[in-house]
LUMLUMZA-449795 format. One line per field, with one value per residue: residue number from 1; x, y, z of N, C-alpha, C, O, CB in turn. Coordinates in steps of 0.001 Angstrom, whole numbers, plus 500000, padded with zeros to 6 digits. Glycine has a CB too. Example, Ala and Ser with C-alpha at 12.3 -4.5 7.8 and 13.67 -1.06 7.14 Angstrom:
2
i c(1,2) $
nu c(513190,512850) $
nv c(494310,497750) $
nw c(507800,507080) $
cau c(512300,513670) $
cav c(495500,498940) $
caw c(507800,507140) $
cu c(513200,512900) $
cv c(496700,500030) $
cw c(507800,507870) $
ou c(514236,513409) $
ov c(496681,501138) $
ow c(508465,508039) $
cbu c(511308,514084) $
cbv c(495527,499402) $
cbw c(509046,505725) $
This chain:
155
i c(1,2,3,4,5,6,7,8,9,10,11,12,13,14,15,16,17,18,19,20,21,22,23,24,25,26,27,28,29,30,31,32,33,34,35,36,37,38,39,40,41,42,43,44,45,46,47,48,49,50,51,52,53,54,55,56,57,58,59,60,61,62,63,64,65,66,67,68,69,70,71,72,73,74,75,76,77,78,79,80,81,82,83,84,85,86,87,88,89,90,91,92,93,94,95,96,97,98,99,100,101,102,103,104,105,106,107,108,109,110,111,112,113,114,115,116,117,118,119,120,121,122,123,124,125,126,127,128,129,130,131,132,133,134,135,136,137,138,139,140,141,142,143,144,145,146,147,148,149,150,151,152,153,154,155) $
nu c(701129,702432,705949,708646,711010,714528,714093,712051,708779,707401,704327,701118,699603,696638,696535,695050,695973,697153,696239,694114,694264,694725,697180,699332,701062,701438,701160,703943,705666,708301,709877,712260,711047,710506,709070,707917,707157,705474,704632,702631,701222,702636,703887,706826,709575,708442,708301,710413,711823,710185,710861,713485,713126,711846,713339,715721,714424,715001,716875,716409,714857,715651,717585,715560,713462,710720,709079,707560,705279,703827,701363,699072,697156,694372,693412,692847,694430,696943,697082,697239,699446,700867,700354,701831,704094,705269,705687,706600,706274,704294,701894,700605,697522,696987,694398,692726,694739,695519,697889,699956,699905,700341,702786,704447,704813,702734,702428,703068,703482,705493,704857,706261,705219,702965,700902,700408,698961,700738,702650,706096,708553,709220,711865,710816,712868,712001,711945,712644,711071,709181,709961,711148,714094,715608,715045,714823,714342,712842,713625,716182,715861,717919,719738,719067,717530,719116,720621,718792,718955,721214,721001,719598,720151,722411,721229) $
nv c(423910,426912,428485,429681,432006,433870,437186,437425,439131,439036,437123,438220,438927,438468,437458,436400,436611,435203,436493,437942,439844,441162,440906,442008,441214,443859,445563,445141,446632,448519,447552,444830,441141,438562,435252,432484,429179,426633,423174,422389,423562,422652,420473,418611,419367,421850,423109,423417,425241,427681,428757,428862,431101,433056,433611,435048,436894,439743,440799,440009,442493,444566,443970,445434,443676,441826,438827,436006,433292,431145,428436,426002,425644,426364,429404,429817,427321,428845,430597,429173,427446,430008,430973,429120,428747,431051,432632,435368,436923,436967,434854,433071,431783,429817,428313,427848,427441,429477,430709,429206,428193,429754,430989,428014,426338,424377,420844,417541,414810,412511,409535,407034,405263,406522,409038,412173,415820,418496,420673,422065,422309,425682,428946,431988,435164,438460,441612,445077,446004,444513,442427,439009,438314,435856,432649,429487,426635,422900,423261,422605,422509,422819,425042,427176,429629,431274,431407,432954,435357,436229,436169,438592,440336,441232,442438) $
nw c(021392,022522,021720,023115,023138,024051,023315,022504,022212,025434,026289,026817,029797,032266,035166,038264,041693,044845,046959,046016,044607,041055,038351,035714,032616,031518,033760,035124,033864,032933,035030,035949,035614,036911,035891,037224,036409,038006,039185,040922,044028,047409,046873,047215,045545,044827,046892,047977,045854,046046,048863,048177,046034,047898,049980,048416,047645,049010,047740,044813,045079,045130,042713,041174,040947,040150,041487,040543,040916,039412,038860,038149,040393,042390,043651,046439,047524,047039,048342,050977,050842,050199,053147,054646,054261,054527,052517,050442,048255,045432,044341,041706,040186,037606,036512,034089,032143,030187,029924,030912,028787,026880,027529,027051,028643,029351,029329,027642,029882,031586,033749,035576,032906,032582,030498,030932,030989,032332,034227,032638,034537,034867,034212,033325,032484,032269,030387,031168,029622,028391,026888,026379,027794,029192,029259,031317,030658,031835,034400,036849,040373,042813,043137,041729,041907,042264,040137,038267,039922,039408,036637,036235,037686,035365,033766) $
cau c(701833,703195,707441,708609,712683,714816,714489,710523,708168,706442,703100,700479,698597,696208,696195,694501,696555,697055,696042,692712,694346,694955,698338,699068,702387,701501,701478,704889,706433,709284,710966,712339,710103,710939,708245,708891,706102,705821,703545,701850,702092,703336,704590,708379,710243,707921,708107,712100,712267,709806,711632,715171,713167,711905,715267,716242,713436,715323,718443,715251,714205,717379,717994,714373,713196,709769,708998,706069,705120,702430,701101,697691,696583,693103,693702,692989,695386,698118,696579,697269,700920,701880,700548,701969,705379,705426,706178,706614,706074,702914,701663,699218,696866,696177,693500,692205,695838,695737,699021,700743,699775,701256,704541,704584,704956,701270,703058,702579,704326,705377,705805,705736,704575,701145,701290,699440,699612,701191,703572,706751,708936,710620,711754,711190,713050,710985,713267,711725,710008,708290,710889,711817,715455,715590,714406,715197,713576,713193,714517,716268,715787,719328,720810,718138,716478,720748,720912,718014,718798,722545,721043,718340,721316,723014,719610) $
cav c(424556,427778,428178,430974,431972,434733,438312,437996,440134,438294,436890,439305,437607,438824,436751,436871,436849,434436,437926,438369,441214,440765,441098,441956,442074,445697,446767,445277,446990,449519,446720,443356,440260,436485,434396,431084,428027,425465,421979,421974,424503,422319,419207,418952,420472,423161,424157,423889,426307,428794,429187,429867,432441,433525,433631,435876,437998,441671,440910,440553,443744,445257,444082,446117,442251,441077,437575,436011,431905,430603,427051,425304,425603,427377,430709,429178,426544,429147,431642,428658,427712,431000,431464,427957,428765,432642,433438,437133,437278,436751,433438,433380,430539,429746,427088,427387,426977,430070,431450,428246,427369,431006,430472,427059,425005,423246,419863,416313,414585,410980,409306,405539,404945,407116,409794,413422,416963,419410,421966,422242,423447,426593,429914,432831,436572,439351,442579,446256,446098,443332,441629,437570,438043,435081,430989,428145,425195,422006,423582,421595,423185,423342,426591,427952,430955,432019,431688,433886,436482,436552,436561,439735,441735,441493,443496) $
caw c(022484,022225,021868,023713,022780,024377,022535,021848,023041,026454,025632,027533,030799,033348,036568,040070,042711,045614,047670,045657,043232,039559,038083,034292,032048,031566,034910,035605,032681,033920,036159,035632,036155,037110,036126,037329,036669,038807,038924,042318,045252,048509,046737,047319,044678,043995,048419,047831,044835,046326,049209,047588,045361,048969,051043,047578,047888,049519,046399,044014,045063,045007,041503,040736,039863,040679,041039,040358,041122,038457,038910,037675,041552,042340,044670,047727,047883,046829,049468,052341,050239,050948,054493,055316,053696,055045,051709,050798,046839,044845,043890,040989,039665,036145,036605,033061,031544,029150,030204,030601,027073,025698,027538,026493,029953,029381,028195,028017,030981,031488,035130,035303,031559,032465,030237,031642,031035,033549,034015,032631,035445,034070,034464,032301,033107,031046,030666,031724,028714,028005,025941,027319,028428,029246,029896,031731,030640,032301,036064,038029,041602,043545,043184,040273,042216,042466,038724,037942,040164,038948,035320,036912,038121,034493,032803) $
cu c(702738,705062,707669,710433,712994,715163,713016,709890,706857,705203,702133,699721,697930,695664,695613,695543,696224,695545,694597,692531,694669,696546,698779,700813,702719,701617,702967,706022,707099,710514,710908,711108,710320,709216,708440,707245,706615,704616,702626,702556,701186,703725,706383,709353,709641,708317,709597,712223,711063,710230,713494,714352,712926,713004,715944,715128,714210,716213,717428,714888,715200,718147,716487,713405,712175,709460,707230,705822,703786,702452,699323,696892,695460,694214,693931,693760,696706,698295,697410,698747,701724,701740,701729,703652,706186,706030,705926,706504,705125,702781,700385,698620,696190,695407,693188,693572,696233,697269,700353,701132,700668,702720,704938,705262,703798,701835,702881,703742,703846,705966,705486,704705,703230,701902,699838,700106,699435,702063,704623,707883,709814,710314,711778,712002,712615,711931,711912,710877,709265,708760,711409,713485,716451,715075,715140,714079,713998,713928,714599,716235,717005,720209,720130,718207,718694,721135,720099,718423,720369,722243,720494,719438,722228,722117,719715) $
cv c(425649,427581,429844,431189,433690,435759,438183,438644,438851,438401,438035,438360,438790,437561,436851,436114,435824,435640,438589,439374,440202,440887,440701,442350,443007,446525,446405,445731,448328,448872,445214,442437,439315,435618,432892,429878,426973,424468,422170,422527,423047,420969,419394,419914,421305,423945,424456,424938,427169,429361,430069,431002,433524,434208,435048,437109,439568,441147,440946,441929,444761,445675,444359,444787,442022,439517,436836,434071,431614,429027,427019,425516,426955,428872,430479,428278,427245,429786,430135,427954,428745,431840,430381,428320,429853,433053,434662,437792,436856,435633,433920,431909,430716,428229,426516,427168,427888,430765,430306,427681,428555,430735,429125,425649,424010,422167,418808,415927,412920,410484,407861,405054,405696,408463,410909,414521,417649,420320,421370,422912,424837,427942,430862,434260,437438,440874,444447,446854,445659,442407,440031,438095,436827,433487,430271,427356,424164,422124,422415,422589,423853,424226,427174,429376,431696,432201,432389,435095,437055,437286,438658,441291,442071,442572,445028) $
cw c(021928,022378,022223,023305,023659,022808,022069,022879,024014,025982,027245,028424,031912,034308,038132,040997,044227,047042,047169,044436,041794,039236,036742,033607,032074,033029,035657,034188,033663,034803,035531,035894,035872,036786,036433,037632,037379,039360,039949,043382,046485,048177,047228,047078,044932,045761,048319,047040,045162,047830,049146,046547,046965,049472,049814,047224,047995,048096,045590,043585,044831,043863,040555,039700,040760,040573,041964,040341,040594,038315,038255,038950,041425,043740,045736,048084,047658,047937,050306,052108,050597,052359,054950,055439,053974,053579,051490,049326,046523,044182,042573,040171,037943,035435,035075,031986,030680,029634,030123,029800,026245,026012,027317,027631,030019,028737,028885,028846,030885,033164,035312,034120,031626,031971,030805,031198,032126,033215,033723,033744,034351,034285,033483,032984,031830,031708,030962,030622,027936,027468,027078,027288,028492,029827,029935,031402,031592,033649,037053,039395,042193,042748,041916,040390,042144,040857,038002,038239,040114,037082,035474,036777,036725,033299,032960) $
ou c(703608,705498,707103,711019,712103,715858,712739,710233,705937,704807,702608,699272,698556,694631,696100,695774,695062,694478,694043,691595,694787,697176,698754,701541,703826,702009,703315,706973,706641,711597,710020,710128,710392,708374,709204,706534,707753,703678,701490,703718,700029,703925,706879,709843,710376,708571,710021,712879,710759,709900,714174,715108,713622,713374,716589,715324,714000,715443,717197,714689,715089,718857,716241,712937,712405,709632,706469,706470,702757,703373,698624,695696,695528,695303,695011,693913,697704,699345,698602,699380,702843,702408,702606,704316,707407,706933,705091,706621,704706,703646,699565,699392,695336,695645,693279,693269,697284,697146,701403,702109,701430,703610,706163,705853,703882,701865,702646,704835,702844,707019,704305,703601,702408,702905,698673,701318,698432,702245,704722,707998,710666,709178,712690,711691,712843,712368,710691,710190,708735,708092,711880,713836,717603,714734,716037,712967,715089,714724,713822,716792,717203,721126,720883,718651,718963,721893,720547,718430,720708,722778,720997,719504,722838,722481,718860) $
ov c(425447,426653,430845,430108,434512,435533,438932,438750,438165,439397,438372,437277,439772,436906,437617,434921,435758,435396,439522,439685,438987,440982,439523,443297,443403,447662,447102,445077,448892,449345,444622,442981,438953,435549,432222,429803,426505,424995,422018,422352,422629,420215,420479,420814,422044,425147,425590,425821,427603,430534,430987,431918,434517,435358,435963,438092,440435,441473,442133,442428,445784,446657,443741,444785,441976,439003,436953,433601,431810,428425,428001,425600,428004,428935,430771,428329,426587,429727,430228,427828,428686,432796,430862,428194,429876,433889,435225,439009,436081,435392,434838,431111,431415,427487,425337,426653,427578,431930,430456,426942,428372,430398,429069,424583,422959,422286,418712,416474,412309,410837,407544,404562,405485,408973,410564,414567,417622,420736,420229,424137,424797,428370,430754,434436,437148,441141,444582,447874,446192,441373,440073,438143,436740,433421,430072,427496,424214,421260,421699,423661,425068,424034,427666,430187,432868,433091,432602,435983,438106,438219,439630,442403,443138,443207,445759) $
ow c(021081,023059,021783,023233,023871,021817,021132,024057,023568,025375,028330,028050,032309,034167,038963,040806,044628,047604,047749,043700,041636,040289,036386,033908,032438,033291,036610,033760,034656,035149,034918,036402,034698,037681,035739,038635,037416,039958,039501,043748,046528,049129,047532,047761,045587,045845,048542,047591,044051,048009,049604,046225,047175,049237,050325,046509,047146,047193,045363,042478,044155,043649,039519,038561,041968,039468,042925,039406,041239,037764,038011,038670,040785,044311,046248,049304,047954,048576,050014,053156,051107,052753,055668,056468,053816,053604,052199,049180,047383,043340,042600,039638,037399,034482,034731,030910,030118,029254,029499,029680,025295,025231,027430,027457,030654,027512,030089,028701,030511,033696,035167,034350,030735,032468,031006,030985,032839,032071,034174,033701,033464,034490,032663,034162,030656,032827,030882,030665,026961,027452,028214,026109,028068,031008,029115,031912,032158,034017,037684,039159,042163,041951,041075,039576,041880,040470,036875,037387,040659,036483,034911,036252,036793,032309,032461) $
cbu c(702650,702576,708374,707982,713124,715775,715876,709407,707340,706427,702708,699568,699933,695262,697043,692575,696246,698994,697406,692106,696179,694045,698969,697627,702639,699929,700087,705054,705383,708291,710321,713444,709006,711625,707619,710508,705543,706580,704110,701732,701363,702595,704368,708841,710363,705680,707519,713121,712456,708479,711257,716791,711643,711632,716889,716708,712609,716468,719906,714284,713456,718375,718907,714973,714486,708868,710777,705565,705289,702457,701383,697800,697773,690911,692796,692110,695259,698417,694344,695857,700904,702081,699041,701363,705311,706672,706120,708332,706887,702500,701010,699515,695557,697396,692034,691011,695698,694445,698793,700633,697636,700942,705250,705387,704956,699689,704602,702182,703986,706516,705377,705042,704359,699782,701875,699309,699370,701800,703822,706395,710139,710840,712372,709775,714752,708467,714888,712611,710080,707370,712546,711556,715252,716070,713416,715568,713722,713730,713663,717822,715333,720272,722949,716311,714872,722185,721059,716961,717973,723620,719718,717737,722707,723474,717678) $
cbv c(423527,428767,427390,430967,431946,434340,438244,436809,441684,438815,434615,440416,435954,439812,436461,436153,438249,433944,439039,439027,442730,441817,440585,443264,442188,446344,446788,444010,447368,450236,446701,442799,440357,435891,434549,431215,427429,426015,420408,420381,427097,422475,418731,418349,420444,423138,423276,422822,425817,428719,428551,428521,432561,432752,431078,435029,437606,442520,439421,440239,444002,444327,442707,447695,440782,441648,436757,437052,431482,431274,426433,423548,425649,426142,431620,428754,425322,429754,432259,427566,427897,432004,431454,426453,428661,433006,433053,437789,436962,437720,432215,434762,430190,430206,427520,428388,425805,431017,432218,427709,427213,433040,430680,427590,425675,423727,420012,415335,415617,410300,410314,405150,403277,407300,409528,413511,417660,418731,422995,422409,422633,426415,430011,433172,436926,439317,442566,447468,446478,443546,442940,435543,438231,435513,430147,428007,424514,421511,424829,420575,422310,422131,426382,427617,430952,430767,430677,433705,436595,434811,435233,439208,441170,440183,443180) $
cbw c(023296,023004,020271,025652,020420,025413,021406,021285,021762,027884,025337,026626,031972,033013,036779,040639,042772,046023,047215,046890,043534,038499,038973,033861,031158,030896,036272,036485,031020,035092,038123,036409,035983,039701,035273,039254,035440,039985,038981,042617,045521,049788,044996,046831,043336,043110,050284,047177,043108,046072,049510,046222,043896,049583,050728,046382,049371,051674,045976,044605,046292,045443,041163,039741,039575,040307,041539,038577,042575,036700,040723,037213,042756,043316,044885,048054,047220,045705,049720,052810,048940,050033,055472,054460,052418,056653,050900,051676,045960,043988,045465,039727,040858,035015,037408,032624,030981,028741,031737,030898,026208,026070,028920,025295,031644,028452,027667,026840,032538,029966,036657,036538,031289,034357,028890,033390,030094,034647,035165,031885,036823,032237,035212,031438,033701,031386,028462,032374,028307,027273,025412,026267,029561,029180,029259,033190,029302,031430,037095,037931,042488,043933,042918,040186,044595,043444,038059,038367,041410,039071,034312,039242,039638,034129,033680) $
């Protein structure tokens, strides 16, 4: 498993898009970018913390910060996640795990003694030039998407 630290240069990813498009480090170079993993789009947590990035959506934009929701989920279940949810930012699926494995959220997980791998919850912020900024590991939910986009506005 990759180790990702603030001040390296973001690992490079091309993803498809809840929306059908692609979406590549390189083409959000110029402007901030939130990446924020998360286990399973419409379990609990994950519908709570994509709404508060939601709800922070226009201040996002404001603070020239894109944000971007990467889970293990196929397209179509993110596609009907973010009709269901009216979300208003881009969901993206990384079924085969290569992205999850570079930023280093692909990790073994323990829940009643069964051990499995899954996501790490966690947030990365990648600076207007590709450089990590900064990570949250291990996200706890309540009041996160407010501590990203406080860190966002300091870039």
């Amino acid at each position: 498993m990759a180790e990702i630290a603030d001040g390296q240069p973001a690992p490079d990813f091309t993803l498809a898009t809840d929306g059908g498009e692609s979406v590549t480090l390189a083409a959000c170079r110029g402007r901030k970018l939130v990446l924020y993993f998360y286990p399973k789009a419409g379990t609990q947590g994950c519908t709570l913390e994509a709404h508060d990035f939601n709800r922070l959506k226009p201040d996002f934009d404001a603070a020239d910060t894109r944000v971007i929701g990467i889970s293990p989920d196929p397209d179509k279940a993110l596609a009907r996640f973010r009709s269901k949810e009216g979300l208003t930012f881009d969901l993206a699926g990384d079924e085969a795990h290569k992205v999850l494995e570079a930023y280093g959220v692909w990790a073994e997980k323990s829940m009643y003694g069964r051990k499995y791998m899954g996501v790490e919850r966690t947030t990365v912020l990648i600076d207007r030039d590709g450089g990590i900024a900064r990570v949250w590991p291990k996200v706890k939910v309540a009041g996160h998407a407010d501590e990203v986009l406080a860190a966002a506005r300091t870039l």
